[in-house]
N, C-alpha and C positions, 0 to 999 in steps of 0.2 A: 538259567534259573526257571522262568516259565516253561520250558520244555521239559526239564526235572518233575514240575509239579503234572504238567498231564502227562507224563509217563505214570507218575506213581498212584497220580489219583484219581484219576476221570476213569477210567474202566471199572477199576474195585467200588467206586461209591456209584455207579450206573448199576452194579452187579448184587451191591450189598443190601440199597437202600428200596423198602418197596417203594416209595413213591417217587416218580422221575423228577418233580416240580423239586422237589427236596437236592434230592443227586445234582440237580443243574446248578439251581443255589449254592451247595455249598460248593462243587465246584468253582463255580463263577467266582467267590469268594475268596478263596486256594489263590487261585490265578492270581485274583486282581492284588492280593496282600504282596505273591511274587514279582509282579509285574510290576510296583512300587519300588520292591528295595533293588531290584534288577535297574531301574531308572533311574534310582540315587545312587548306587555303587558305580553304572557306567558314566553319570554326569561326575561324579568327582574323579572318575579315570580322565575325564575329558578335561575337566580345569588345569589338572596337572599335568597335561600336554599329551596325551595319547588320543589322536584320531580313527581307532581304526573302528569303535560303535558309531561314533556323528564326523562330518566333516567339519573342516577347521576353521569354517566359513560359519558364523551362527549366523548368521541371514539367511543359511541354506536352510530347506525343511527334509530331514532324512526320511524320505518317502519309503525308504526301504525296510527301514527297520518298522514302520508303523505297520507295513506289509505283509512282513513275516511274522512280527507281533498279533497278527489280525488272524494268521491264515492259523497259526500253532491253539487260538483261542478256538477257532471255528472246530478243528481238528479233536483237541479236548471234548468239547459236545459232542461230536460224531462217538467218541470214544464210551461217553456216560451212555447215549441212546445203546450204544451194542450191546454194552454191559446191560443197560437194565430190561434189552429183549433177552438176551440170553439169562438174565438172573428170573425173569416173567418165567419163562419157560421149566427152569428151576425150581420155582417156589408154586408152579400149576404143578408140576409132578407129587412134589411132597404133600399140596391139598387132598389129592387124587388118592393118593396112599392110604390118608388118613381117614 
């Protein structure tokens, strides 16, 4: 689910919005709403007996998913900044035109 949301939307809202502090924001936003229901939808796979998101130990800490959760958020940013050098670049042209 979080990886859905920066596919679909950290590039286009880096590329659309002029201002980057906005694109991060509402990015960050996006995420974290996914990164919720992605947490409640795998904790009640987990009540109901499927280990294969957390171990079946809860005194374990799943370092892993916290990991890939970190690194796919980090990622999404990389993705708003490309977009919004490349949307810069875009919207200096059409000033220049004009």
């Amino acid at each position: 689910m979080i990886a859905v949301v920066t596919v679909l939307l950290a590039f286009p809202l880096g590329f659309l919005l002029r201002s980057h502090l906005n694109a991060n924001v509402t990015y960050a936003i996006a995420y974290l709403w996914a990164f919720t229901y992605q947490g409640l939808a795998l904790t009640r796979e987990w009540v109901g007996g499927d280990t294969s998101a957390f171990p079946k130990n809860p005194d374990t800490v799943p370092i892993s998913y916290g990991l890939v959760a970190a690194a796919i958020f980090a990622v999404g940013f990389g993705l708003v900044a490309l977009g919004h050098r490349l949307g810069s670049k875009r919207h200096g042209r059409r000033l220049v035109a004009a």
